[in-house]
Backbone as JSON, one array per atom type, in Angstrom:
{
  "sequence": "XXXXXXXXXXXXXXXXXXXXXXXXXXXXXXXXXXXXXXXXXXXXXXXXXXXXXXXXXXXXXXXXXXXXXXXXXXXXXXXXXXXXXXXXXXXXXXXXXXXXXXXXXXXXXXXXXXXXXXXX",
  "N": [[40.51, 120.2, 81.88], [43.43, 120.83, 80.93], [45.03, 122.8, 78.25], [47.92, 121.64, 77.2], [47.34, 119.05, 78.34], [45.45, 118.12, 76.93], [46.61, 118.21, 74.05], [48.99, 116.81, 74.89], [48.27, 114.18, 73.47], [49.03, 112.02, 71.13], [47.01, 110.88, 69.64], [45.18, 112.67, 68.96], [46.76, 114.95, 68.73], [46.72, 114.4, 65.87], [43.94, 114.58, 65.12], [43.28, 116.79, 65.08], [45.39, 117.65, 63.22], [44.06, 116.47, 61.05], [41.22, 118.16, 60.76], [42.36, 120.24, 60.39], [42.72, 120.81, 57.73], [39.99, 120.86, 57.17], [36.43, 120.16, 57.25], [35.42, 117.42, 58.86], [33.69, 114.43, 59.04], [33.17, 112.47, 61.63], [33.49, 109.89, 60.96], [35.52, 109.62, 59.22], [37.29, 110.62, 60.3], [38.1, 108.56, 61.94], [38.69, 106.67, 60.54], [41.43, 107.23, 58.89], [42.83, 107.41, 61.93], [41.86, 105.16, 62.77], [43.79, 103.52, 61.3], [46.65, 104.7, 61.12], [47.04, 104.71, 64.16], [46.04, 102.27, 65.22], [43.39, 102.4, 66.83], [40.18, 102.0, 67.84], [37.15, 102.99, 66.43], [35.02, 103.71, 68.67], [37.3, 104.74, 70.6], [38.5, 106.47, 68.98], [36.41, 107.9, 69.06], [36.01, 108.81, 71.67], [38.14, 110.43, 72.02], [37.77, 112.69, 69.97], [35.46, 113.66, 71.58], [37.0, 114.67, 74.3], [38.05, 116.29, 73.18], [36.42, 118.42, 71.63], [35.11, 118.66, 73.98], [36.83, 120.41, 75.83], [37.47, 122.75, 73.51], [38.6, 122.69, 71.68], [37.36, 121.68, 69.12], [34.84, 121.96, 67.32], [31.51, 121.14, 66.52], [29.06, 120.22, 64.27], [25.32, 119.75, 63.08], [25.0, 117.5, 59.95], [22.22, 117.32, 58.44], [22.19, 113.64, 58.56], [24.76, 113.45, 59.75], [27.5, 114.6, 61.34], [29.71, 116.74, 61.73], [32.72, 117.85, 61.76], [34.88, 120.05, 63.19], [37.8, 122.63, 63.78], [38.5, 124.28, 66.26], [39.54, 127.37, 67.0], [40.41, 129.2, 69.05], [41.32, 127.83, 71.5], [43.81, 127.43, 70.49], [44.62, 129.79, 69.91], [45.29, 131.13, 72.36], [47.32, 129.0, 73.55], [49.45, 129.84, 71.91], [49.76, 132.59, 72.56], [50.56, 132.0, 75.13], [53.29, 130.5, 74.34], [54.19, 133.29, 73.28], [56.23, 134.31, 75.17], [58.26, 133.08, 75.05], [59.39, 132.68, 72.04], [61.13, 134.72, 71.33], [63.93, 133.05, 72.36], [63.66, 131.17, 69.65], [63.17, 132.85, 67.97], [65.43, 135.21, 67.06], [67.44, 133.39, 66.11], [66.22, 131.93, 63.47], [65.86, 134.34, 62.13], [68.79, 134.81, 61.8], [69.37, 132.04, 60.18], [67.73, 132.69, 58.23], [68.67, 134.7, 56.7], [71.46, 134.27, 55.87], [70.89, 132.32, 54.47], [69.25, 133.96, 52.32], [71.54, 135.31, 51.32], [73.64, 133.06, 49.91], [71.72, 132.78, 48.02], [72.32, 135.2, 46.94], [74.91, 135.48, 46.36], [75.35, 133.31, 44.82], [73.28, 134.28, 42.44], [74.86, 136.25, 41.61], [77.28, 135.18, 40.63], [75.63, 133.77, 38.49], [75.27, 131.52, 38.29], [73.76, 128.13, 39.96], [74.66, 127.08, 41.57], [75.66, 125.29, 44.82], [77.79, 127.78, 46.53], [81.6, 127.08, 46.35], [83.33, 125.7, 49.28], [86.32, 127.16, 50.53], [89.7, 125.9, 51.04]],
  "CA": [[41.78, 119.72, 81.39], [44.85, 121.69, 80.01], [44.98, 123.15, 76.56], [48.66, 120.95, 76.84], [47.08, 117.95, 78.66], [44.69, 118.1, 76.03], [47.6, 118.3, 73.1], [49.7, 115.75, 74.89], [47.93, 112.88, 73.22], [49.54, 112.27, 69.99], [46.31, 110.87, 68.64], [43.87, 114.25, 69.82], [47.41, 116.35, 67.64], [46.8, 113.91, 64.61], [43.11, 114.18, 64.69], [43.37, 118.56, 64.85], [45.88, 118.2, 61.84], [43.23, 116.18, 59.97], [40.34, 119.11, 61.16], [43.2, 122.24, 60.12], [42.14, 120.81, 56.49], [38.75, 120.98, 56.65], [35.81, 120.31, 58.06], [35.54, 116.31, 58.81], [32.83, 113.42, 59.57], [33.53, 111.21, 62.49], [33.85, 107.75, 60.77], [36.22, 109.81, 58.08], [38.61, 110.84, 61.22], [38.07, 107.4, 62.48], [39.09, 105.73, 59.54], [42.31, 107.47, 59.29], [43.28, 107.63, 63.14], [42.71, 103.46, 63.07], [45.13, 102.91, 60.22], [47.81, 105.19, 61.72], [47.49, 104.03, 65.29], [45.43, 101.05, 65.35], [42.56, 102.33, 67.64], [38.83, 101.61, 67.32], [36.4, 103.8, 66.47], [34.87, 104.06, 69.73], [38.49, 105.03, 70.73], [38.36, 108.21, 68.17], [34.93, 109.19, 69.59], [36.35, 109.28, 72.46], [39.44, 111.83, 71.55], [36.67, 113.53, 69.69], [34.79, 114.11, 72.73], [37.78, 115.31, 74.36], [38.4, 117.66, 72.1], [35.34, 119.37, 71.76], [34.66, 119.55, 75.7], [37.91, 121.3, 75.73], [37.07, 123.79, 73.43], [39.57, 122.25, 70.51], [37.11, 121.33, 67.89], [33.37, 122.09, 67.16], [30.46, 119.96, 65.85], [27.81, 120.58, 63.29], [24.56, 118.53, 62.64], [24.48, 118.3, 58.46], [21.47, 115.72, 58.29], [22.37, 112.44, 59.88], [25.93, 113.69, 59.86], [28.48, 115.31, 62.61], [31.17, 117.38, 60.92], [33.9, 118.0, 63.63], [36.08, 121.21, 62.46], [38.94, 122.87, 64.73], [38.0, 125.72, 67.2], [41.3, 128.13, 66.99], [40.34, 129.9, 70.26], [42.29, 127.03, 72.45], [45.12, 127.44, 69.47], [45.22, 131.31, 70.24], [45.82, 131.08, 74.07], [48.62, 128.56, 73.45], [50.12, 130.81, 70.8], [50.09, 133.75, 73.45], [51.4, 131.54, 76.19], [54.2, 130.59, 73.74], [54.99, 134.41, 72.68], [56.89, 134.76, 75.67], [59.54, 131.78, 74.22], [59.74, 133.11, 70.99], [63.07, 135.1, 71.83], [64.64, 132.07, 72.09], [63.97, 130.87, 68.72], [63.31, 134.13, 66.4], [66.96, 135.94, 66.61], [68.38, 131.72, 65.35], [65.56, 131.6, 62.93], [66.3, 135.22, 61.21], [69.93, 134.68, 61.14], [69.25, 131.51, 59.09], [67.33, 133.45, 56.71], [70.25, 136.18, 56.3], [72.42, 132.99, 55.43], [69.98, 131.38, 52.89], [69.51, 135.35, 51.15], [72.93, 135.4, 51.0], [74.04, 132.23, 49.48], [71.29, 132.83, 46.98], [72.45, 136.74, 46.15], [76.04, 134.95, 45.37], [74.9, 132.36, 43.21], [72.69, 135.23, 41.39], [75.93, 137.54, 41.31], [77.97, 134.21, 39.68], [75.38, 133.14, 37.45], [74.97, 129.83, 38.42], [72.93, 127.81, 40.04], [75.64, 125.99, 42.51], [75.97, 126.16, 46.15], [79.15, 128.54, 46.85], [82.69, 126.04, 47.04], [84.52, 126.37, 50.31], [88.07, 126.68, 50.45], [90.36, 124.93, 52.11]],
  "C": [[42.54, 120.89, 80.79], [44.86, 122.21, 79.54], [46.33, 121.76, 76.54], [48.47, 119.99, 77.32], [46.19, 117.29, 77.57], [45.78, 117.55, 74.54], [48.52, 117.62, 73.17], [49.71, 114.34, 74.24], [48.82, 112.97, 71.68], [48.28, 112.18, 69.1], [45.11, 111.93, 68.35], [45.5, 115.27, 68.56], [46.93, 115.76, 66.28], [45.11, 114.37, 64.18], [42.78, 116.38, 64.26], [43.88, 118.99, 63.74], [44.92, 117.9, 60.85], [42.21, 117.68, 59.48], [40.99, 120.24, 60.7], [42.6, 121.43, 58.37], [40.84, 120.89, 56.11], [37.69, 120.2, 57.78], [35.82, 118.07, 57.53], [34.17, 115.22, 59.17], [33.59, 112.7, 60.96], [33.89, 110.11, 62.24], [34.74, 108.6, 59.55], [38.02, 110.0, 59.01], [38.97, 109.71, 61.34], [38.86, 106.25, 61.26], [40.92, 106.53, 58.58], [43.27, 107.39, 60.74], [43.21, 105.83, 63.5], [43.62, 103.13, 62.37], [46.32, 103.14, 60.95], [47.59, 104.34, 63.4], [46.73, 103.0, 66.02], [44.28, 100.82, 66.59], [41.6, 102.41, 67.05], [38.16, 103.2, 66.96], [35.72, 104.78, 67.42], [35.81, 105.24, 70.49], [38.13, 106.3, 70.15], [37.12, 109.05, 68.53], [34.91, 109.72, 70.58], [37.52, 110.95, 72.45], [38.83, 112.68, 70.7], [35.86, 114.51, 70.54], [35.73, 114.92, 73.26], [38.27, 116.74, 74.42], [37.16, 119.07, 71.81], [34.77, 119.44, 72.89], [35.46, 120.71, 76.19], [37.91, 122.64, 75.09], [38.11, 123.83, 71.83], [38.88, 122.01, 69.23], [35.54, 121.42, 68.22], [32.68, 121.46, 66.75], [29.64, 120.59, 65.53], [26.82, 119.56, 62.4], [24.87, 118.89, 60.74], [23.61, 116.9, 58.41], [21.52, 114.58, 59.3], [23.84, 112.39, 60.26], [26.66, 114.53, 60.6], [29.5, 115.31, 61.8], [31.7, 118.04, 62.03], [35.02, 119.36, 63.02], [36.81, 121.81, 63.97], [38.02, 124.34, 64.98], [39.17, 126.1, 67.63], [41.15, 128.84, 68.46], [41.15, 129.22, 71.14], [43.49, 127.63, 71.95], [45.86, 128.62, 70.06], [46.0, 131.17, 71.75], [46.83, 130.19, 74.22], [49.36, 129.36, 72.92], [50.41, 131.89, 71.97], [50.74, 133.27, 74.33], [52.99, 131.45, 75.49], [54.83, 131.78, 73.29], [56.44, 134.77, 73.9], [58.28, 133.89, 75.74], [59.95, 132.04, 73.16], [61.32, 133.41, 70.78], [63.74, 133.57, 71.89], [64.88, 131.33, 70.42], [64.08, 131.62, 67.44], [64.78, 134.29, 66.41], [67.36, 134.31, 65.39], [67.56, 131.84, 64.2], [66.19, 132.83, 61.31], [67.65, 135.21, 60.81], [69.75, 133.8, 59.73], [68.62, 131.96, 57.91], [68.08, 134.29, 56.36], [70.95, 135.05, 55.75], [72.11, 132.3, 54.52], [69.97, 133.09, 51.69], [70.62, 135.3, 50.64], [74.13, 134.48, 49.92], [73.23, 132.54, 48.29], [71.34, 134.01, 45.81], [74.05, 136.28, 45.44], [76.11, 133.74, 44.36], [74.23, 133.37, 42.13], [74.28, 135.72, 40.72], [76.94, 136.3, 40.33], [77.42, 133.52, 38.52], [75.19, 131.72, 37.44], [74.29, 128.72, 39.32], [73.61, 126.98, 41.65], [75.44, 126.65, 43.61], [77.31, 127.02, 45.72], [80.21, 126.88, 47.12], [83.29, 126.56, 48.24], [85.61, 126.33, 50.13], [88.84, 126.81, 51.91], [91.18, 126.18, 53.07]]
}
């Protein structure tokens, strides 16, 4: 499968954001991922599976317990596929930060705390 066939699911992105915080149980994913989108357990073991055939998230016995944490190596090779898109959104991105400095070097220079007024 993909890396983005993989990442198309919404509930396989929700269960990676849980996993970017830390390392997780199975019935702890599961019990978040039914609230939000009202699938079973089974269901999440499945998008579990998934995920770690793919190469998206790792597993570790602790006892009688499976802790599921994110495997960044998929992450990277998207990230590189995406560098060559970038250009499109850096130059827009740095302007807006020249435009936020700026507003905040003339509020310094006035002393006050306000946006800038426009005039008419």
């Amino acid at each position: 499968m993909h890396a983005f066939d993989v990442l198309a699911d919404p509930v396989r992105r929700r269960i990676l954001e849980l996993l970017a915080e830390g390392e997780m149980t199975a019935g702890a994913v599961a019990d978040v991922v039914r609230v939000e989108f009202g699938i079973s357990q089974p269901g999440v073991s499945q998008h579990l599976k998934v995920l770690r055939e793919n190469g998206f998230a790792t597993v570790r016995a602790a006892g009688a317990r499976r802790l599921y944490a994110v495997d960044s190596e998929p992450l990277r090779d998207i990230d590189a596929w995406l560098d060559r898109f970038r250009r499109f959104w850096t130059p827009h991105l740095d302007a807006l930060a020249t435009e936020l400095a700026r507003g905040r070097r003339e509020r310094r220079l006035r002393g006050t705390g306000e946006p800038p007024r426009s005039t008419p």
